[in-house]
C-alpha atoms as an extended CHARMM CRD file, in Angstrom:
* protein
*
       156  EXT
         1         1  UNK       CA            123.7060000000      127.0340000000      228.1690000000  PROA      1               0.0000000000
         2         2  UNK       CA            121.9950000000      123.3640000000      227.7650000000  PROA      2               0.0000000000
         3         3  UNK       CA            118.7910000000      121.8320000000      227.7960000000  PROA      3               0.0000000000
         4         4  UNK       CA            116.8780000000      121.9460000000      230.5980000000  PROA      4               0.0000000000
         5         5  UNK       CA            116.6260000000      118.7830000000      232.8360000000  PROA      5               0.0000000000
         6         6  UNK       CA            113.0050000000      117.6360000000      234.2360000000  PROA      6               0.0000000000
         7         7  UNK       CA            112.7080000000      117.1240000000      238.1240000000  PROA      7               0.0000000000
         8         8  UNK       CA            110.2680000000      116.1520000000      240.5440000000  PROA      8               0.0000000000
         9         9  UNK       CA            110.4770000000      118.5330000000      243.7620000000  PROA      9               0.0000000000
        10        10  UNK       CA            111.7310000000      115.0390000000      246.0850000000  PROA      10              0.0000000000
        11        11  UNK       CA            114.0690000000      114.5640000000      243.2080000000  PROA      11              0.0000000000
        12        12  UNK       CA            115.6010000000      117.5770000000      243.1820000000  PROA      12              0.0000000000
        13        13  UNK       CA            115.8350000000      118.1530000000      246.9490000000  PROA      13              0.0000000000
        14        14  UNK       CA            117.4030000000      114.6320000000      247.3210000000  PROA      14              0.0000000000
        15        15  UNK       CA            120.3170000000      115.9630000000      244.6850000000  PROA      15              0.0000000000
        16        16  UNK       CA            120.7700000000      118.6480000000      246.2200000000  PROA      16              0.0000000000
        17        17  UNK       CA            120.8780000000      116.9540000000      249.8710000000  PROA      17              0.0000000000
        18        18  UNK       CA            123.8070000000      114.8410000000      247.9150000000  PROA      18              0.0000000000
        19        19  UNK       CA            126.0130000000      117.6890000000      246.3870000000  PROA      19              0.0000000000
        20        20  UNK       CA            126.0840000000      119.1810000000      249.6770000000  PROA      20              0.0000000000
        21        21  UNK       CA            127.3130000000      115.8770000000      251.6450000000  PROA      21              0.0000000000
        22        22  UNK       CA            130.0730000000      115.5790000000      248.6490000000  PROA      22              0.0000000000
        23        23  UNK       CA            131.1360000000      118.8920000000      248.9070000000  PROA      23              0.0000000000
        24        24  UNK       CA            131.2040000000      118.7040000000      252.9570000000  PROA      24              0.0000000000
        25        25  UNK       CA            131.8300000000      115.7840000000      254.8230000000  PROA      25              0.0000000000
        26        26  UNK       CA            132.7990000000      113.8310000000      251.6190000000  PROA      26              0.0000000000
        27        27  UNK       CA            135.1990000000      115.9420000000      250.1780000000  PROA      27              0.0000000000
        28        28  UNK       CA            137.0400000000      116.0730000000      253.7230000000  PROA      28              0.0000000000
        29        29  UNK       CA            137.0020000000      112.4680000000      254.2720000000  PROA      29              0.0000000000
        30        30  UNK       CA            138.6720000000      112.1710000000      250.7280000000  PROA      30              0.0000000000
        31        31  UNK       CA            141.5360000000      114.9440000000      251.8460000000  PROA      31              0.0000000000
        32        32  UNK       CA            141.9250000000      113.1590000000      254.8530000000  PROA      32              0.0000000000
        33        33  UNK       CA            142.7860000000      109.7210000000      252.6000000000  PROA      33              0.0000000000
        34        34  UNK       CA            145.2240000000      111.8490000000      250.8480000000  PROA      34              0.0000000000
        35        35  UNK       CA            147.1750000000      113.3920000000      253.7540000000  PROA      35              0.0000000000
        36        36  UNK       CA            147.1230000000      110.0730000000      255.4790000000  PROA      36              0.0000000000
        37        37  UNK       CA            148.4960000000      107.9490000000      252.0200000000  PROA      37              0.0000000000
        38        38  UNK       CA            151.1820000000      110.7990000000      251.7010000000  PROA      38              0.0000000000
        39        39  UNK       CA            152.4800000000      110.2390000000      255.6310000000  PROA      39              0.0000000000
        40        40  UNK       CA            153.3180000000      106.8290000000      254.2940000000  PROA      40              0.0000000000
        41        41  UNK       CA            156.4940000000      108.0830000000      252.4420000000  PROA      41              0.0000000000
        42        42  UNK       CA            157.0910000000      107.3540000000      248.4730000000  PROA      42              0.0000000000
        43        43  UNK       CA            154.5250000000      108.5100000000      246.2740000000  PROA      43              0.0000000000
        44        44  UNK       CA            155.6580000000      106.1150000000      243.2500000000  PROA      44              0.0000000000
        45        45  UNK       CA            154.9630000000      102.9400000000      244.6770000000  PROA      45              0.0000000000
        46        46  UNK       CA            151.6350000000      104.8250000000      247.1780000000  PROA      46              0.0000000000
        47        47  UNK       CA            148.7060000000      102.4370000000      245.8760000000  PROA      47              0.0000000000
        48        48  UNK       CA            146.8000000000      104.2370000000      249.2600000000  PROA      48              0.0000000000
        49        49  UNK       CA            147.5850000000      107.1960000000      247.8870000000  PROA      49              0.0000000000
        50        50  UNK       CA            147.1640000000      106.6400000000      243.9820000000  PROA      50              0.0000000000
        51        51  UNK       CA            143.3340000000      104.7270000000      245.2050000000  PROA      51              0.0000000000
        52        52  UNK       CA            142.7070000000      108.2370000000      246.8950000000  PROA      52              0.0000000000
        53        53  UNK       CA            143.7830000000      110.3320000000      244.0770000000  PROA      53              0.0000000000
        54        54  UNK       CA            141.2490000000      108.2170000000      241.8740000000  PROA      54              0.0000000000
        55        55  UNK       CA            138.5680000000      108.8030000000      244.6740000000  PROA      55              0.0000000000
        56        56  UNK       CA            138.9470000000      112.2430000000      244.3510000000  PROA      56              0.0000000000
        57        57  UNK       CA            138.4100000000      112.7580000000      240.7510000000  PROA      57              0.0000000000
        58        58  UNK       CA            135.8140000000      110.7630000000      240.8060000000  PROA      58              0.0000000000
        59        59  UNK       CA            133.9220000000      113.0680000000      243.9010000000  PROA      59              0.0000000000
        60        60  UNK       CA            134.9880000000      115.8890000000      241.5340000000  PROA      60              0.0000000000
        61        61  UNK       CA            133.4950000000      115.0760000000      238.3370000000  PROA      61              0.0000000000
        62        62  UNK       CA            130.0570000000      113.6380000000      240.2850000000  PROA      62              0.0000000000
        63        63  UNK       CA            130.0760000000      116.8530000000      242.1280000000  PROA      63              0.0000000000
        64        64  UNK       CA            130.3980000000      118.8330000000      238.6680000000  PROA      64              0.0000000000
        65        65  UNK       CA            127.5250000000      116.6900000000      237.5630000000  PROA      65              0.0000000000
        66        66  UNK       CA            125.4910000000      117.5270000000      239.6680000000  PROA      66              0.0000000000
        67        67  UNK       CA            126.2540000000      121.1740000000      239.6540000000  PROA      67              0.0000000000
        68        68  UNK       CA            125.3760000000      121.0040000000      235.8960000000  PROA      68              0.0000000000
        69        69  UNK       CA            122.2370000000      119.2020000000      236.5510000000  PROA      69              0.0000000000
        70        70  UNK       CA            120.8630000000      121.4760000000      239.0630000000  PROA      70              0.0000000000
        71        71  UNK       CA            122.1530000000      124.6390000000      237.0760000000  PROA      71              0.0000000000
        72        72  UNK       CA            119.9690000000      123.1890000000      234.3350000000  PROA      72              0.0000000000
        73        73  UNK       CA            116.8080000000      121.8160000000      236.3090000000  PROA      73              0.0000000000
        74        74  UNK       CA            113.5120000000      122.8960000000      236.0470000000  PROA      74              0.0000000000
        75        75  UNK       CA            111.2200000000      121.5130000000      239.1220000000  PROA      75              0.0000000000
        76        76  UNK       CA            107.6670000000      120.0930000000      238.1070000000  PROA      76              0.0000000000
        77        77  UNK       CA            105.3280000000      120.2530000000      240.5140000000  PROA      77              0.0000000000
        78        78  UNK       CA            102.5720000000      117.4380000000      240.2510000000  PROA      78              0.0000000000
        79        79  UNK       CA             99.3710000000      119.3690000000      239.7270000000  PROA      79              0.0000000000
        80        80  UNK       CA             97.3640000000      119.7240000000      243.6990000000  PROA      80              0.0000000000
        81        81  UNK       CA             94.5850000000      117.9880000000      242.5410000000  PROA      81              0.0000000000
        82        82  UNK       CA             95.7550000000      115.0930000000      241.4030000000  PROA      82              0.0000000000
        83        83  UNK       CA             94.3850000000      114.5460000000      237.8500000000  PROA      83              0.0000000000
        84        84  UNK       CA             93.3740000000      110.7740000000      236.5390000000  PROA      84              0.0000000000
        85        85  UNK       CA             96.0490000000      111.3610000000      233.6260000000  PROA      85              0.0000000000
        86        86  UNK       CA            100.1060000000      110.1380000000      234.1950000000  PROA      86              0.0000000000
        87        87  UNK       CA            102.7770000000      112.5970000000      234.1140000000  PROA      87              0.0000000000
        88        88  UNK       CA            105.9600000000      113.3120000000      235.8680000000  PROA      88              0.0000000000
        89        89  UNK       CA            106.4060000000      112.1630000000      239.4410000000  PROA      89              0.0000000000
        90        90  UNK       CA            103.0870000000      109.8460000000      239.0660000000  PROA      90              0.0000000000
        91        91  UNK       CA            103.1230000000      106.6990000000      240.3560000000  PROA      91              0.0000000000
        92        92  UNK       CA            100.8870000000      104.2440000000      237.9810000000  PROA      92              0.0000000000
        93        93  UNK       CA            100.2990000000      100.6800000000      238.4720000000  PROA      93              0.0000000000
        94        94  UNK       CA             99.8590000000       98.6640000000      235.7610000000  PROA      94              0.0000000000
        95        95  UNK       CA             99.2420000000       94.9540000000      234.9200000000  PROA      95              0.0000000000
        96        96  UNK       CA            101.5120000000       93.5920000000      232.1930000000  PROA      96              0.0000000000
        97        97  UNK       CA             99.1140000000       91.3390000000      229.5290000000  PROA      97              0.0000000000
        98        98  UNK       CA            101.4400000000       88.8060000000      228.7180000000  PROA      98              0.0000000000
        99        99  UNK       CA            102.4090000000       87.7000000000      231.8670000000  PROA      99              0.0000000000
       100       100  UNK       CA             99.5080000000       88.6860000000      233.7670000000  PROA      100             0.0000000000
       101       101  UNK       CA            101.8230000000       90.5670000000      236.4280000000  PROA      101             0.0000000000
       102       102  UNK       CA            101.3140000000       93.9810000000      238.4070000000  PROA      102             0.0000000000
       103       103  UNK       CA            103.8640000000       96.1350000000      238.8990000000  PROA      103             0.0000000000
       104       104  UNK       CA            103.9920000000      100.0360000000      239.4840000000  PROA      104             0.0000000000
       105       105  UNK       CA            106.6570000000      102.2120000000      238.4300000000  PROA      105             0.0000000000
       106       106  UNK       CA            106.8370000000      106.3060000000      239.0070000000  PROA      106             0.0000000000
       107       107  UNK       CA            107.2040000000      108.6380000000      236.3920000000  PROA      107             0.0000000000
       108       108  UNK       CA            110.5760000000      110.9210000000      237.1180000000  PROA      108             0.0000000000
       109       109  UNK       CA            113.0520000000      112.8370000000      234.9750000000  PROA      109             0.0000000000
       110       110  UNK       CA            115.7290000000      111.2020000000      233.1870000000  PROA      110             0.0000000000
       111       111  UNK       CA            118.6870000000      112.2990000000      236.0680000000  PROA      111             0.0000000000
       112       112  UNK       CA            116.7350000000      111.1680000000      238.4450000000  PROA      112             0.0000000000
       113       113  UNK       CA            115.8290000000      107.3850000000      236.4640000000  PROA      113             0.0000000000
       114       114  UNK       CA            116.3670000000      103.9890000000      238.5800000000  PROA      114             0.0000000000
       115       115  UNK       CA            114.8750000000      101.0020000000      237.1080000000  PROA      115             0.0000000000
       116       116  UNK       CA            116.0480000000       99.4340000000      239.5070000000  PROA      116             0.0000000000
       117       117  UNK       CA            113.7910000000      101.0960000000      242.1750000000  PROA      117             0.0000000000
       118       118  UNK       CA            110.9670000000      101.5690000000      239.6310000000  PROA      118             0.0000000000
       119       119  UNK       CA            111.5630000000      104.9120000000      238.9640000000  PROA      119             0.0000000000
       120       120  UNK       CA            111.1080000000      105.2380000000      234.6340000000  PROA      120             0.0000000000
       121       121  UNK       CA            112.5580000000      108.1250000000      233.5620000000  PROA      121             0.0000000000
       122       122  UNK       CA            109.5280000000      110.0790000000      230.9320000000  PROA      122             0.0000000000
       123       123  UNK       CA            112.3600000000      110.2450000000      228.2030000000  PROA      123             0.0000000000
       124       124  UNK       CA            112.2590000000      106.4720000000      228.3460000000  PROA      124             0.0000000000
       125       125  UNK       CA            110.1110000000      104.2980000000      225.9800000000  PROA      125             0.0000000000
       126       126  UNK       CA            107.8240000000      103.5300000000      229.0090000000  PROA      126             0.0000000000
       127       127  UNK       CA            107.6000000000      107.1310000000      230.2940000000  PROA      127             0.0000000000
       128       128  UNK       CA            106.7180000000      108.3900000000      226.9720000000  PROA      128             0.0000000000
       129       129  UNK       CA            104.4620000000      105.5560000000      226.7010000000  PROA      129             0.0000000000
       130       130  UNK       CA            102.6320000000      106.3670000000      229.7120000000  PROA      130             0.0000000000
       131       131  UNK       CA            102.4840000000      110.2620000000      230.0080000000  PROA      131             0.0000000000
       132       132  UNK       CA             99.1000000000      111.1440000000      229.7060000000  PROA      132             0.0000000000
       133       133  UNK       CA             97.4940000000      107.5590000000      230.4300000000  PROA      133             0.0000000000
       134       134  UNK       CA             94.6160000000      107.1920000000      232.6630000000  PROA      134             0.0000000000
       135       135  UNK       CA             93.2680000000      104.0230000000      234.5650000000  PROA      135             0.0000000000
       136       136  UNK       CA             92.0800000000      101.7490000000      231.7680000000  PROA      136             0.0000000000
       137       137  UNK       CA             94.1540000000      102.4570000000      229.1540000000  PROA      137             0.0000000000
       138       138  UNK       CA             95.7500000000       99.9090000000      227.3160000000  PROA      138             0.0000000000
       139       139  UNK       CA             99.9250000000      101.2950000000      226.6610000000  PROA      139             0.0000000000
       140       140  UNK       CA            101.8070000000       99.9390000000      224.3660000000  PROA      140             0.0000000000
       141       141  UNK       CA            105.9160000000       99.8020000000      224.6450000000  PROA      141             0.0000000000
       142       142  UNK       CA            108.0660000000       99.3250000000      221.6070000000  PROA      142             0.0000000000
       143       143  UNK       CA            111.1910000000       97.8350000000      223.4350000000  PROA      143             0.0000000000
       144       144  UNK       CA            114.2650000000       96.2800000000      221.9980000000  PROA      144             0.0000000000
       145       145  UNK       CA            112.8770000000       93.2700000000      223.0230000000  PROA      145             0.0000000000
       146       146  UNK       CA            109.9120000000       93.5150000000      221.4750000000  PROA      146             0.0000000000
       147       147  UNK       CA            106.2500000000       95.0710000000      222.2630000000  PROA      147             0.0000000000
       148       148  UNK       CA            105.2430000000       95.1220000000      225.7750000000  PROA      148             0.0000000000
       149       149  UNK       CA            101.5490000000       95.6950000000      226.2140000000  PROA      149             0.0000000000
       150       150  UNK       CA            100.0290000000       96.7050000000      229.9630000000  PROA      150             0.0000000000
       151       151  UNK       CA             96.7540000000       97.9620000000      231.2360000000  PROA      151             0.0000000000
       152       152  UNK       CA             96.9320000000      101.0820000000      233.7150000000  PROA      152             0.0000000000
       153       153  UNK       CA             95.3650000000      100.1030000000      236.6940000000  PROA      153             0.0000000000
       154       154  UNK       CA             95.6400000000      103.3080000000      238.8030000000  PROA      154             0.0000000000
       155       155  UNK       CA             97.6970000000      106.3810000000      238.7960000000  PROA      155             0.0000000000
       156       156  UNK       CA             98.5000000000      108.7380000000      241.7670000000  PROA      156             0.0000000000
């Protein structure tokens, strides 16, 4: 079938929350576009209607995506007691050496990754970097840019 695809239990609810608002209320509003672009007479020269075509692919493939993805996952639950070592759906703080910055970043799987929001997928340099750190360990990240070094500060 395919490799299986690591989630924590918020991330997989929240996918699942959003396949069923693309396949509902989504998918309607998009059919609704459609009918409404095609009331407007020629097709050929429709850019309302030839927008909403594109729209609809689009909801199609992401909702096929995310069929796949949840066909695939496997849920992993963060262990009750919460252990002093990282792993997925952790949320460590760390301070970065160089710059002498905090910043905190949770561990997720790589569907559900947003740097963006701080969530590091544990695929990613940093997330394999930090799986299995506890608070004092000094991490090292081998980036593009160059080595990053940070000291965990607390994980949770």
């Amino acid at each position: 079938m395919g490799k299986e695809i690591q989630f924590t239990r918020e991330g997989f609810e929240k996918l699942k929350k959003e396949l069923d608002d693309l396949k509902g209320p989504t998918r309607r509003a998009v059919a609704d576009a459609i009918r409404e672009a095609k009331s407007h007479g020629d097709l050929k020269e429709n850019a309302a209607y030839h927008e909403a075509k594109l729209n609809q692919t689009r909801l199609e493939s992401r909702i096929a995506d995310l069929e796949k993805a949840l066909q695939l996952a496997k849920v992993v639950d963060r262990p009750e007691v919460k252990g002093d070592t990282a792993n997925l759906g952790s949320t460590v703080k760390l301070r970065d050496l160089e710059f002498d910055d905090d910043l905190q970043v949770t561990l997720v799987g790589s569907f559900e990754a947003d740097p963006s929001r701080d969530l590091i997928s544990i695929g990613s340099p940093m997330g394999e970097s930090l799986l299995g750190t506890a608070v004092g360990d000094l991490v090292e990240v081998d980036t593009p840019g160059g080595l990053l070094k940070y000291r965990v500060l607390a994980v949770d």
